[in-house]
C-alpha positions, 0 to 999 in steps of 0.5 A, spaced: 375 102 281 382 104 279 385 110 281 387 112 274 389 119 276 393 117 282 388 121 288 388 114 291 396 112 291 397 121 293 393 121 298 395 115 302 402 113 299 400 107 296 405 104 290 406 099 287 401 093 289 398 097 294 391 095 295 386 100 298 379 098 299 373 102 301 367 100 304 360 102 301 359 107 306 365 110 303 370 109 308 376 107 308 377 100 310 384 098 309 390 100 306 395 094 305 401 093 302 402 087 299 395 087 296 393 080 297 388 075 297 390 073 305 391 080 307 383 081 304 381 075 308 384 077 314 381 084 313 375 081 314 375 077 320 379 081 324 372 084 327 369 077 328 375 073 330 376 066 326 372 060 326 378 058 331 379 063 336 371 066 336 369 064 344 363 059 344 356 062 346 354 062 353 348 057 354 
């Protein structure tokens, strides 16, 4: 979606780069600045933790 009348970029001081993402239950998910792929990505396995650091199941 763009924010071509500027709600977004008021209500949250976004400029510029900035990426605001909203989640499809309608809440804001994340607001970021730059708006990068990385930053997306982080976003998204911040809950869960990466493959990398995620504690093995207990047996």
């Amino acid at each position: 979606m763009i924010d071509s009348d500027g709600h977004v970029r008021a209500g949250y001081d976004a400029t510029g780069g900035s990426l605001v993402l909203i989640r499809p239950d309608g809440y804001l998910g994340l607001v970021t600045n730059p708006g990068t792929a990385e930053r997306i990505n982080d976003y998204g396995t911040a809950p869960h933790g990466s493959p990398a650091t995620r504690a093995a199941p207990a047996p």
